[in-house]
Jmol script that loads the backbone (N, CA, C; Angstrom):
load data "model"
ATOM      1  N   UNK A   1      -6.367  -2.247  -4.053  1.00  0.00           N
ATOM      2  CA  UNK A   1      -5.624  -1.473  -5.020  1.00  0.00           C
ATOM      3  C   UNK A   1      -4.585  -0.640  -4.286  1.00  0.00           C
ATOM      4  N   UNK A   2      -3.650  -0.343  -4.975  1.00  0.00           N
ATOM      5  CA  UNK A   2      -2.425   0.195  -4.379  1.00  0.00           C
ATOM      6  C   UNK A   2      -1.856   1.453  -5.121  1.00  0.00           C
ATOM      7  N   UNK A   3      -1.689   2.869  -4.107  1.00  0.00           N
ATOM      8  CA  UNK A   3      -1.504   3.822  -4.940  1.00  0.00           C
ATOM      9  C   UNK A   3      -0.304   3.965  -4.091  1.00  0.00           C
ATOM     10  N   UNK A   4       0.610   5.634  -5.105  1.00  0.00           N
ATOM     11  CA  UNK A   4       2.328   5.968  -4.750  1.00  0.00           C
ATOM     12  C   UNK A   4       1.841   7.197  -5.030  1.00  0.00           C
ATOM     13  N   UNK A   5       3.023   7.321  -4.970  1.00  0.00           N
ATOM     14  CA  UNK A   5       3.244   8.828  -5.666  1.00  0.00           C
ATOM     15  C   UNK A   5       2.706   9.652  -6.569  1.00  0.00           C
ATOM     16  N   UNK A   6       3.297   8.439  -7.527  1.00  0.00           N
ATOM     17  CA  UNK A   6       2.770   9.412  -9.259  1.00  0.00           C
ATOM     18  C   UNK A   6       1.233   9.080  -9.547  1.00  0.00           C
ATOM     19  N   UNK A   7       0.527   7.785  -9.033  1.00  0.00           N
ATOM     20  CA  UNK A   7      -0.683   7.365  -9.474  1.00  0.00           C
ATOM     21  C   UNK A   7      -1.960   7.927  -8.262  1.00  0.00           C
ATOM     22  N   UNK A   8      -1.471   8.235  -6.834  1.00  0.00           N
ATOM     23  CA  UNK A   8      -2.202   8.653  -6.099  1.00  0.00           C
ATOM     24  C   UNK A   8      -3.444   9.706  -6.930  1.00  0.00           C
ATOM     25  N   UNK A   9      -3.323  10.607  -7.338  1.00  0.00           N
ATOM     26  CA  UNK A   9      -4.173  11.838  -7.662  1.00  0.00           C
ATOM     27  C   UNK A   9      -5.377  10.874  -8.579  1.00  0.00           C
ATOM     28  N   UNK A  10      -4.444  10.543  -9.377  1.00  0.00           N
ATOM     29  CA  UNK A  10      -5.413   9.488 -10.648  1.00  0.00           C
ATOM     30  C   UNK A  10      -6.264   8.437  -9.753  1.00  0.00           C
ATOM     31  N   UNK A  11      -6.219   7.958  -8.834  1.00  0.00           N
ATOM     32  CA  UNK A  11      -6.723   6.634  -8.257  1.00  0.00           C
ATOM     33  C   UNK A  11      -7.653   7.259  -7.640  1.00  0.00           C
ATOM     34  N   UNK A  12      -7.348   8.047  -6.922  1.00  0.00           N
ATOM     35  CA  UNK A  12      -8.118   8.903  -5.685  1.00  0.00           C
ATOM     36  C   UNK A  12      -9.220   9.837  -6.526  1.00  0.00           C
ATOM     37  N   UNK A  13      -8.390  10.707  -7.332  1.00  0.00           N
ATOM     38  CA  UNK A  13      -9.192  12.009  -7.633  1.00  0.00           C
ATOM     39  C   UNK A  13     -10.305  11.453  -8.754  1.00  0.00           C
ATOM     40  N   UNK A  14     -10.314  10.392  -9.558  1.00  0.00           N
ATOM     41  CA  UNK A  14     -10.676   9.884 -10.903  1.00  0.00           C
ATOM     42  C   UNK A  14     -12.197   8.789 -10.269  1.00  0.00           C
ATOM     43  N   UNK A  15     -11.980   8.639  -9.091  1.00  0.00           N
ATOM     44  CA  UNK A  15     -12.962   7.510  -8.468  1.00  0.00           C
ATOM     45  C   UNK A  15     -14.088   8.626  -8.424  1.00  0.00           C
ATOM     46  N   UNK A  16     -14.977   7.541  -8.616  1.00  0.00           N
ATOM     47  CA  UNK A  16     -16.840   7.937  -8.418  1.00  0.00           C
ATOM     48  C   UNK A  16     -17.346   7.661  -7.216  1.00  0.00           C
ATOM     49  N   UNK A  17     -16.811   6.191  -6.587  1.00  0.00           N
ATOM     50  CA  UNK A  17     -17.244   6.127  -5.167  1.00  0.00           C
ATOM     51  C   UNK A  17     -16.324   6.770  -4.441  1.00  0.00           C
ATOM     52  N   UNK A  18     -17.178   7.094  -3.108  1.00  0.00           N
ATOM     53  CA  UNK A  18     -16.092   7.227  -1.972  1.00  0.00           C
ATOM     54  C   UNK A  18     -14.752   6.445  -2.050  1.00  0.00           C
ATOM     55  N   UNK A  19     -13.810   7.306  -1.127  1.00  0.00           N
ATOM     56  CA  UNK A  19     -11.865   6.203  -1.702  1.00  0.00           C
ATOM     57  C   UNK A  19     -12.155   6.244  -0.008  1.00  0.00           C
ATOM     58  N   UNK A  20     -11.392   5.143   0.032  1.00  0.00           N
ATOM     59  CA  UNK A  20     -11.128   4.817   1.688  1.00  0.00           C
ATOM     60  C   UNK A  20      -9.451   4.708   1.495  1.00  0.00           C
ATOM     61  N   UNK A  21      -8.155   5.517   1.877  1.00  0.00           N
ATOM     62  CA  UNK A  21      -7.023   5.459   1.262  1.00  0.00           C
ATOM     63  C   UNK A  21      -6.295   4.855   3.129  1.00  0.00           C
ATOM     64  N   UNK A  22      -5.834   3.921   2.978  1.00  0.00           N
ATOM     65  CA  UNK A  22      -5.186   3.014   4.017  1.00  0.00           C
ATOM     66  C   UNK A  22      -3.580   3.674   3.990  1.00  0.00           C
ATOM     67  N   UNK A  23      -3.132   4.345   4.641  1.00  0.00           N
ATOM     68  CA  UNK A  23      -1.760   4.511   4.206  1.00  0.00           C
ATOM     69  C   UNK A  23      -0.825   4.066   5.788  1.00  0.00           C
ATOM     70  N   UNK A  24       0.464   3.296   5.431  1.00  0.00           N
ATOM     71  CA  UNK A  24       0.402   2.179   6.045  1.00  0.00           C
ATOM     72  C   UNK A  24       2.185   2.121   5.991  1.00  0.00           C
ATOM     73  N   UNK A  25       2.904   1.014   6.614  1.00  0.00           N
ATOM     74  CA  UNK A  25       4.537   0.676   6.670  1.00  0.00           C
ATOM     75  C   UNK A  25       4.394  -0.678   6.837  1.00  0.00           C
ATOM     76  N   UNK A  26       4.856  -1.485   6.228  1.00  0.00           N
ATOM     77  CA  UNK A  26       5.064  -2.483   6.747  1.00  0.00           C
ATOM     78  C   UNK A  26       5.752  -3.139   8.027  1.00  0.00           C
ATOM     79  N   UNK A  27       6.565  -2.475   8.545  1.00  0.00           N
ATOM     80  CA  UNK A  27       7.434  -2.785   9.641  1.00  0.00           C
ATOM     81  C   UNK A  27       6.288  -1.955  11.259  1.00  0.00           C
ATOM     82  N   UNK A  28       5.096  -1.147  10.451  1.00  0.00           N
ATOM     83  CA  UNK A  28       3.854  -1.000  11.588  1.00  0.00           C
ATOM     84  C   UNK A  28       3.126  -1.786  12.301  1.00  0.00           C
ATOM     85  N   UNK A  29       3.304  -1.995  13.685  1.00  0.00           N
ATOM     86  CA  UNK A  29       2.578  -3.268  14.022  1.00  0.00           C
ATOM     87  C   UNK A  29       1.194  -2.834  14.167  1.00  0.00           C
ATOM     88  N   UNK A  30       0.767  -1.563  14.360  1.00  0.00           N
ATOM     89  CA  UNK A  30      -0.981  -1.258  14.496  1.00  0.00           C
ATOM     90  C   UNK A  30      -1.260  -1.202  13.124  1.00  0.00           C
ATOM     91  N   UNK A  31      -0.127  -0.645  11.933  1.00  0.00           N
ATOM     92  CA  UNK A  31      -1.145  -1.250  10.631  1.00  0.00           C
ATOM     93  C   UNK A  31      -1.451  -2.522  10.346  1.00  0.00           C
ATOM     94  N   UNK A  32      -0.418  -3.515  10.496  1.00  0.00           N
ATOM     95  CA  UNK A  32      -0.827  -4.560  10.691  1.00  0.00           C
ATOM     96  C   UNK A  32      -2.125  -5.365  11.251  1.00  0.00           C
ATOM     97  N   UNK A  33      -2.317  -4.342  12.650  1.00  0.00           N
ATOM     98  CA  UNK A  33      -3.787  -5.184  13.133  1.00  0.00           C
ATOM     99  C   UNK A  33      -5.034  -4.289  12.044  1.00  0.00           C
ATOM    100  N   UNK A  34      -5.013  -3.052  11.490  1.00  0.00           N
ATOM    101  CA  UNK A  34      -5.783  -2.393  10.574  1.00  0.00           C
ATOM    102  C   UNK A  34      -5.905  -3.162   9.518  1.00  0.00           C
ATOM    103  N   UNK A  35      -5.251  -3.778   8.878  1.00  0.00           N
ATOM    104  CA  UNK A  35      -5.169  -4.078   7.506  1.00  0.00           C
ATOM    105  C   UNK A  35      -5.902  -5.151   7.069  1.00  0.00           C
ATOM    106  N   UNK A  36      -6.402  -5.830   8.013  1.00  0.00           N
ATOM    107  CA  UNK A  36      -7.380  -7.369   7.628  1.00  0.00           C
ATOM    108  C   UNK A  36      -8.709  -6.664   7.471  1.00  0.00           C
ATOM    109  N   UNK A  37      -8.805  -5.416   8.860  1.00  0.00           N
ATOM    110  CA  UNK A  37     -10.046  -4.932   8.954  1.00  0.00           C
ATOM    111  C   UNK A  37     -10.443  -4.141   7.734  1.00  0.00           C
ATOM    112  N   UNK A  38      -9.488  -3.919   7.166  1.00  0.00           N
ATOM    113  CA  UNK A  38      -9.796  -2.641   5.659  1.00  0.00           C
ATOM    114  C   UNK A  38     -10.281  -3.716   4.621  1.00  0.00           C
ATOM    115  N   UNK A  39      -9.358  -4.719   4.368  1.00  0.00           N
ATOM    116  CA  UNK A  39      -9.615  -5.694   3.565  1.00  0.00           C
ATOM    117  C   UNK A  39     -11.076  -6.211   3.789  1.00  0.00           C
ATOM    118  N   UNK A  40     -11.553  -6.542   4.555  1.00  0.00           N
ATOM    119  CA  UNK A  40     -12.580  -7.132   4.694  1.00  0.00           C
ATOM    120  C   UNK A  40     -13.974  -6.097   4.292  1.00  0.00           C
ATOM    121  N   UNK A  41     -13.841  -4.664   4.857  1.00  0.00           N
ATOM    122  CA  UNK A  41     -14.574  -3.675   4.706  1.00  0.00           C
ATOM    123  C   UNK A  41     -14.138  -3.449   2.629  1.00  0.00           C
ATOM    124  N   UNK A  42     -13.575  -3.395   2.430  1.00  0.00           N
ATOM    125  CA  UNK A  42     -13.380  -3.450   0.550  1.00  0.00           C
ATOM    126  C   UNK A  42     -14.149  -4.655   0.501  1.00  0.00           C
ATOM    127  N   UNK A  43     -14.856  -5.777   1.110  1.00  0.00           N
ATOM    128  CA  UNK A  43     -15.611  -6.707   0.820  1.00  0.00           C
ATOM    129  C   UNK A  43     -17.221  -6.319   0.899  1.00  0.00           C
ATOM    130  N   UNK A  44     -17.048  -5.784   1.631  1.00  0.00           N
ATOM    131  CA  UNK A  44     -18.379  -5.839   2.695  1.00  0.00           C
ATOM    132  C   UNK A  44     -18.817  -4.441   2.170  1.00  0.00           C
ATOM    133  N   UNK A  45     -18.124  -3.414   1.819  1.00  0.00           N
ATOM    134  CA  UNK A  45     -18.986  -2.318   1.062  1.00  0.00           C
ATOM    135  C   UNK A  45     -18.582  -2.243  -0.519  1.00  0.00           C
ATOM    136  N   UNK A  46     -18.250  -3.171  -1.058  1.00  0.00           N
ATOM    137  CA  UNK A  46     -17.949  -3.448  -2.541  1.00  0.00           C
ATOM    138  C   UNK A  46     -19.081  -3.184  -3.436  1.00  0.00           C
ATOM    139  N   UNK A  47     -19.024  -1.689  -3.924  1.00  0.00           N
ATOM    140  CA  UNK A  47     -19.827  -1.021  -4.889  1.00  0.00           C
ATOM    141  C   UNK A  47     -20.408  -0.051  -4.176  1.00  0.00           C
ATOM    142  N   UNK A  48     -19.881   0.251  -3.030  1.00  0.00           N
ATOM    143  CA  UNK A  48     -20.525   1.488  -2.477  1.00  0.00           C
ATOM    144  C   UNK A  48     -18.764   2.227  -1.788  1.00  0.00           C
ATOM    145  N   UNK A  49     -17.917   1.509  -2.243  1.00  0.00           N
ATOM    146  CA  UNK A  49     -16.493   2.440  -1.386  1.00  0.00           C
ATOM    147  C   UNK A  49     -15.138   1.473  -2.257  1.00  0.00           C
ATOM    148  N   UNK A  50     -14.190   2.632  -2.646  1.00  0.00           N
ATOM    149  CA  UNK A  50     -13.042   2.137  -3.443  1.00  0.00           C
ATOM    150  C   UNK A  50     -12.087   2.093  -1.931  1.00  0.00           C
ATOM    151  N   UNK A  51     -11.399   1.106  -2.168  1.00  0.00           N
ATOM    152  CA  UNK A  51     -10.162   1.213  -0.941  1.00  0.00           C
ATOM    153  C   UNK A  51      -9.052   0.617  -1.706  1.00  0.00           C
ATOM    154  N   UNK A  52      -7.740   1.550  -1.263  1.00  0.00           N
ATOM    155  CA  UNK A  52      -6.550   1.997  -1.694  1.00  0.00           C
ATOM    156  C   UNK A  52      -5.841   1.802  -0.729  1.00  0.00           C
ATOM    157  N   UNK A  53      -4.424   1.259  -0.413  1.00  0.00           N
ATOM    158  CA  UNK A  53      -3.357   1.227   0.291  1.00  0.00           C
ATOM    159  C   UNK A  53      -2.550   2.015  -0.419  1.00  0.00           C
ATOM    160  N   UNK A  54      -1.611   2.924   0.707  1.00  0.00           N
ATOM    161  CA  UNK A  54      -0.623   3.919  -0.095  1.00  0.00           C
ATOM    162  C   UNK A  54       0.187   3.268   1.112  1.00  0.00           C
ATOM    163  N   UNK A  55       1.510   2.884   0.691  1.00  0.00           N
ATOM    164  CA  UNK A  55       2.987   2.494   1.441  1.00  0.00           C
ATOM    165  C   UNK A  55       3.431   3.790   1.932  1.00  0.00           C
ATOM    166  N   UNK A  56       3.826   4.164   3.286  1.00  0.00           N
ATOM    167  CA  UNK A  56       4.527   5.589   3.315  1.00  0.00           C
ATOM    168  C   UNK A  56       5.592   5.074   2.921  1.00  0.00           C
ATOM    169  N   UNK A  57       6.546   4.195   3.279  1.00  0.00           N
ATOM    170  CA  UNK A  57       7.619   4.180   2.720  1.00  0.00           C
ATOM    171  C   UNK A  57       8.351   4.446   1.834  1.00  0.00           C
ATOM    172  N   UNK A  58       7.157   3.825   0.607  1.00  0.00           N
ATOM    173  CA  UNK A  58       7.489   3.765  -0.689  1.00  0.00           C
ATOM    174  C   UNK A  58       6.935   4.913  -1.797  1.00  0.00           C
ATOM    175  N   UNK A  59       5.955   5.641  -0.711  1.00  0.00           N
ATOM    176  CA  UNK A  59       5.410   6.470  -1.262  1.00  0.00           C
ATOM    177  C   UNK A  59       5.155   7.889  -0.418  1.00  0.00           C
ATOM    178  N   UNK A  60       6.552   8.516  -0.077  1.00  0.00           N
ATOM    179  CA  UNK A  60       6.796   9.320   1.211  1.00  0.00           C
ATOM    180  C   UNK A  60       5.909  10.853   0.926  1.00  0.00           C
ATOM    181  N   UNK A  61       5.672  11.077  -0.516  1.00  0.00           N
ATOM    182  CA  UNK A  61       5.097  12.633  -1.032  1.00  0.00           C
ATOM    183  C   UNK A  61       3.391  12.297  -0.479  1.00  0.00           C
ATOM    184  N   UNK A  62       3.165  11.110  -0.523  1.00  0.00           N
ATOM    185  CA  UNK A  62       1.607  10.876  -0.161  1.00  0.00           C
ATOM    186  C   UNK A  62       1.231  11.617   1.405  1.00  0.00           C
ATOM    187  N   UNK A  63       2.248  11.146   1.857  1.00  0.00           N
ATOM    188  CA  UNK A  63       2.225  11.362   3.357  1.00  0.00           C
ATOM    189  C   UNK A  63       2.527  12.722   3.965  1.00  0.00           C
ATOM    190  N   UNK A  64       3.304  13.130   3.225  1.00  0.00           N
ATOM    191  CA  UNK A  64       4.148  14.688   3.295  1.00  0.00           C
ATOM    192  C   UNK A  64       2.322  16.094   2.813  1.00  0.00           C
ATOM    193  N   UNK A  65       2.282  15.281   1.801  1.00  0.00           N
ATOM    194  CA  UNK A  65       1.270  16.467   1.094  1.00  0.00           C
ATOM    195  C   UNK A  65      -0.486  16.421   2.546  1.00  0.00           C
ATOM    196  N   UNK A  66      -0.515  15.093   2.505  1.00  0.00           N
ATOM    197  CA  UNK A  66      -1.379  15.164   3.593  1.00  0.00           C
ATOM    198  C   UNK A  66      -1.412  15.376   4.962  1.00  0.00           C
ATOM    199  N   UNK A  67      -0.006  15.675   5.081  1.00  0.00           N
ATOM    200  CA  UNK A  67       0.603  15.928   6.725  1.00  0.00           C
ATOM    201  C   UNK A  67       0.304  15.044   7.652  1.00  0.00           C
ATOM    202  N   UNK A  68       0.725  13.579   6.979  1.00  0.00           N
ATOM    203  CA  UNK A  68       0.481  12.556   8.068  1.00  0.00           C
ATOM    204  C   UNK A  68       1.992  12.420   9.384  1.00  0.00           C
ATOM    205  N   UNK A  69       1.842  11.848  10.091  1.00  0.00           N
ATOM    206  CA  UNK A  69       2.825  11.938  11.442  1.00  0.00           C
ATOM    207  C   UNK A  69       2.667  10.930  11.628  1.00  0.00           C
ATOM    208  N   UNK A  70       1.341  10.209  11.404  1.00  0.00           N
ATOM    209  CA  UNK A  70       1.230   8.552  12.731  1.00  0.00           C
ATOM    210  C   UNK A  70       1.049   7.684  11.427  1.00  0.00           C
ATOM    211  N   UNK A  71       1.031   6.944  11.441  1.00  0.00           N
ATOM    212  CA  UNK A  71       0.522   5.314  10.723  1.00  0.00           C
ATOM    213  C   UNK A  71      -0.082   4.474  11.580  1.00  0.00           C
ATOM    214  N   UNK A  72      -1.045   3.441  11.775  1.00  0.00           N
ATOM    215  CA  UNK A  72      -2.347   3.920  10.107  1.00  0.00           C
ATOM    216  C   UNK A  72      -2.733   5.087  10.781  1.00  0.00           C
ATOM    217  N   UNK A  73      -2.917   5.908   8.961  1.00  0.00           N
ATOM    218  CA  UNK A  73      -4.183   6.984   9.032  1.00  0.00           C
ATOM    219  C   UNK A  73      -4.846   6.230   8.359  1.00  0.00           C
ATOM    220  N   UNK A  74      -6.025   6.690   7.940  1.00  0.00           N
ATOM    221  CA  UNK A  74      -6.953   6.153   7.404  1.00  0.00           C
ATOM    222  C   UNK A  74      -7.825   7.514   6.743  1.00  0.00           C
ATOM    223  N   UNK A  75      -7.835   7.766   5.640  1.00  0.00           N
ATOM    224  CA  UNK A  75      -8.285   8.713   4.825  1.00  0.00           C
ATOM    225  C   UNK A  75      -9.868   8.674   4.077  1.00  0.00           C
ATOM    226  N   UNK A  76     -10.594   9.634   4.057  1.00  0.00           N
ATOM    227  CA  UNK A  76     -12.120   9.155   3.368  1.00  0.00           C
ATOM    228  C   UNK A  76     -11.857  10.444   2.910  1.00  0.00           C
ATOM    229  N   UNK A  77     -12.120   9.975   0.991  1.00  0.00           N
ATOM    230  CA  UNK A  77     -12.433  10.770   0.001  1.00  0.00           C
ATOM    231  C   UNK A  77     -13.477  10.618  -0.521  1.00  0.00           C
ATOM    232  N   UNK A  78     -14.029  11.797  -0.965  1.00  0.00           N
ATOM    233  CA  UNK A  78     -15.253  11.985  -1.589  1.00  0.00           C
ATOM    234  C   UNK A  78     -14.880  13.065  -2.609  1.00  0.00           C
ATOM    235  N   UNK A  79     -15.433  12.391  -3.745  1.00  0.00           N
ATOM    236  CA  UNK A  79     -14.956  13.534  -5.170  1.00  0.00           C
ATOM    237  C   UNK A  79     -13.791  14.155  -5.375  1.00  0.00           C
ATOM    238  N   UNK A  80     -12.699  13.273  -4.954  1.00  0.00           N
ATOM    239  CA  UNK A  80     -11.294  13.854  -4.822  1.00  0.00           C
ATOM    240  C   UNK A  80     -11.273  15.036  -4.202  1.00  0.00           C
ATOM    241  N   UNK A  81     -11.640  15.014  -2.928  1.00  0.00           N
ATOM    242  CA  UNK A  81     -11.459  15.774  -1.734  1.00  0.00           C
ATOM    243  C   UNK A  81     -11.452  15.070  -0.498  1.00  0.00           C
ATOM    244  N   UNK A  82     -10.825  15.449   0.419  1.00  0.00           N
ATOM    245  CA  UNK A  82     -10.388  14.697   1.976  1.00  0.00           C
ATOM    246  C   UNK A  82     -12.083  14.727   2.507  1.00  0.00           C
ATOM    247  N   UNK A  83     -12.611  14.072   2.966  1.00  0.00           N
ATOM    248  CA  UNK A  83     -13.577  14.611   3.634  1.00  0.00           C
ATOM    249  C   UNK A  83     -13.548  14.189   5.401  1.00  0.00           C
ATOM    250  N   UNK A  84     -12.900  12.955   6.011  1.00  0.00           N
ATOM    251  CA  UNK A  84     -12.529  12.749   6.986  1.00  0.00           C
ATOM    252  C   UNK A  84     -11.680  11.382   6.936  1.00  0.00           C
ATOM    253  N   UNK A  85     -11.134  11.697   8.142  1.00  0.00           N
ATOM    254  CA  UNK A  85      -9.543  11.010   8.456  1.00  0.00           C
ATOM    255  C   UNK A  85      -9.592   9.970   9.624  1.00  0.00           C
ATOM    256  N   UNK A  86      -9.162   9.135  10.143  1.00  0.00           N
ATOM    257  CA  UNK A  86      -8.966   8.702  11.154  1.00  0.00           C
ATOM    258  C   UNK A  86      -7.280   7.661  11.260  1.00  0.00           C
ATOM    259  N   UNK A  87      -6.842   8.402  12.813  1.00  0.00           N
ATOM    260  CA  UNK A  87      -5.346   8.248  12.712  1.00  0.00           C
ATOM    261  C   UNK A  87      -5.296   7.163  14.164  1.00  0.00           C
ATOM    262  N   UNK A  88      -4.782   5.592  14.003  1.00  0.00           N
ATOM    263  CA  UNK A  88      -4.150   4.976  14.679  1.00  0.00           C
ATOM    264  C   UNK A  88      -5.116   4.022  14.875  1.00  0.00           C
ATOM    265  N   UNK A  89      -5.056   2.241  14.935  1.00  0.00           N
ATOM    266  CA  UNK A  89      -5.395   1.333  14.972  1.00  0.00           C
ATOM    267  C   UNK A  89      -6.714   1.405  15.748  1.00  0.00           C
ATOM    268  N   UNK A  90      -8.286   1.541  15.217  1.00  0.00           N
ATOM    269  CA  UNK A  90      -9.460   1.467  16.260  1.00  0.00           C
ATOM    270  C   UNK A  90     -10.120   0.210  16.198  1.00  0.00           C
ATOM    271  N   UNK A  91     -10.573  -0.109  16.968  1.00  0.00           N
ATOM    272  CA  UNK A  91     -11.343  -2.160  16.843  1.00  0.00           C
ATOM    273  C   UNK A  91     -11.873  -2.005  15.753  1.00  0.00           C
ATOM    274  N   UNK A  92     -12.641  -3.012  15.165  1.00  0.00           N
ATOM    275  CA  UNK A  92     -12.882  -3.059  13.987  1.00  0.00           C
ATOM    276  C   UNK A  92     -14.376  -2.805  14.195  1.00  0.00           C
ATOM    277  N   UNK A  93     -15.204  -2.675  14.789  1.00  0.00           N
ATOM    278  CA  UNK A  93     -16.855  -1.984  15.069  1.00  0.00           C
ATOM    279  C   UNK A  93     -16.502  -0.670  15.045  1.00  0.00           C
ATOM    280  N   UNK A  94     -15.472   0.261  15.330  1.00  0.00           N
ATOM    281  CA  UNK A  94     -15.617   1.558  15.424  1.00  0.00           C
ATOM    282  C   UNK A  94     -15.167   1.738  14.410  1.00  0.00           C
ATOM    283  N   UNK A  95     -14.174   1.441  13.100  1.00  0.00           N
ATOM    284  CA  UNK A  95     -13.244   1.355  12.048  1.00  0.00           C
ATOM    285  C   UNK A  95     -14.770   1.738  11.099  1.00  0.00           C
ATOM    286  N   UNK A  96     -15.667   0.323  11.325  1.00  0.00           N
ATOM    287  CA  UNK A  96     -16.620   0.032  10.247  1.00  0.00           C
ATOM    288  C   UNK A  96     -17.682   1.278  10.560  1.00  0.00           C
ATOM    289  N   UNK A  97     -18.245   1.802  11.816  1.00  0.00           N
ATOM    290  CA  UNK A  97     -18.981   2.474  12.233  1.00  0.00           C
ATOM    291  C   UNK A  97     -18.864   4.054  11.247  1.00  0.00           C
ATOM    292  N   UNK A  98     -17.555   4.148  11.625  1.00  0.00           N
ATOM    293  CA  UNK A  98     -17.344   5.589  10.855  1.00  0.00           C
ATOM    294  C   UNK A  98     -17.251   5.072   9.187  1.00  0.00           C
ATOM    295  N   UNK A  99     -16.830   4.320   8.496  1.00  0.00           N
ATOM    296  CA  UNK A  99     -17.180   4.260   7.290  1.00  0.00           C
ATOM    297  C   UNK A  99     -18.272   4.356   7.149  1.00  0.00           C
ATOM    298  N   UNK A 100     -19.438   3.465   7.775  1.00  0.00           N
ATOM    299  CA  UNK A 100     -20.356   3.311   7.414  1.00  0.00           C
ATOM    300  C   UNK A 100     -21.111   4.601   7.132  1.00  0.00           C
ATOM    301  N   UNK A 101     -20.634   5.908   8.228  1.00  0.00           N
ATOM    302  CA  UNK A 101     -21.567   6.791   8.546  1.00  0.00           C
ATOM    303  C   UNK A 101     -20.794   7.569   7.652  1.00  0.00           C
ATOM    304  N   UNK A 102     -19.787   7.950   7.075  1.00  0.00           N
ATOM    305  CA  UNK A 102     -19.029   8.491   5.776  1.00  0.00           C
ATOM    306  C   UNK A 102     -19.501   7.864   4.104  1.00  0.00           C
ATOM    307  N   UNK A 103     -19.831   6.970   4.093  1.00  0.00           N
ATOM    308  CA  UNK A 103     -20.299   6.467   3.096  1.00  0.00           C
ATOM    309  C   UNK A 103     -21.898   6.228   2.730  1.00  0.00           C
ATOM    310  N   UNK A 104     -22.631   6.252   4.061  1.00  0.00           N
ATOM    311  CA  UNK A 104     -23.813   5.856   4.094  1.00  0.00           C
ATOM    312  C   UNK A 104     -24.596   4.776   3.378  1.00  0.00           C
TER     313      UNK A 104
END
end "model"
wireframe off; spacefill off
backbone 0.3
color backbone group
């Protein structure tokens, strides 16, 4: 699922499960290596974690309000609140490790 601007709050704040929010550029080559690994984790914890891609590009207030600097961050919400972050491409055992232990 894919949030912006205007729909971010609603996507994020309105979810019951944990949000895993991917925010990302296309022209990023470390989001690029992130982005199979997110996809696959929206498989693999499907009904226990919502995951969201937000474009900075296309969606520059997302990024501004959360004071992002790097791409990928990688955002974990709980009850429409931040609860932890992780910023810049990690293998995909440490990616899944910290979800796992954020989501339980």
């Amino acid at each position: 699922m894919d949030a912006d601007d205007a729909s971010f709050d609603a996507v994020v704040g309105d979810a019951t499960l944990p949000v895993l929010v991917d925010v990302w550029a296309p022209w990023c080559g470390p989001c690029r290596m992130v982005s199979p690994i997110v996809e696959q984790m929206s498989r693999d914890f499907a009904g226990k974690l919502k995951v969201v891609k937000a474009n900075s590009d296309e969606s520059p207030r997302v990024s501004q309000r959360h004071g992002i600097q790097s791409i990928p961050t990688l955002l974990l919400y709980r009850n429409g609140a931040e609860q932890s972050r992780q910023i810049g491409a990690l293998p995909a055992p440490q990616l899944r490790q910290w979800v796992a232990a954020q989501v339980g």
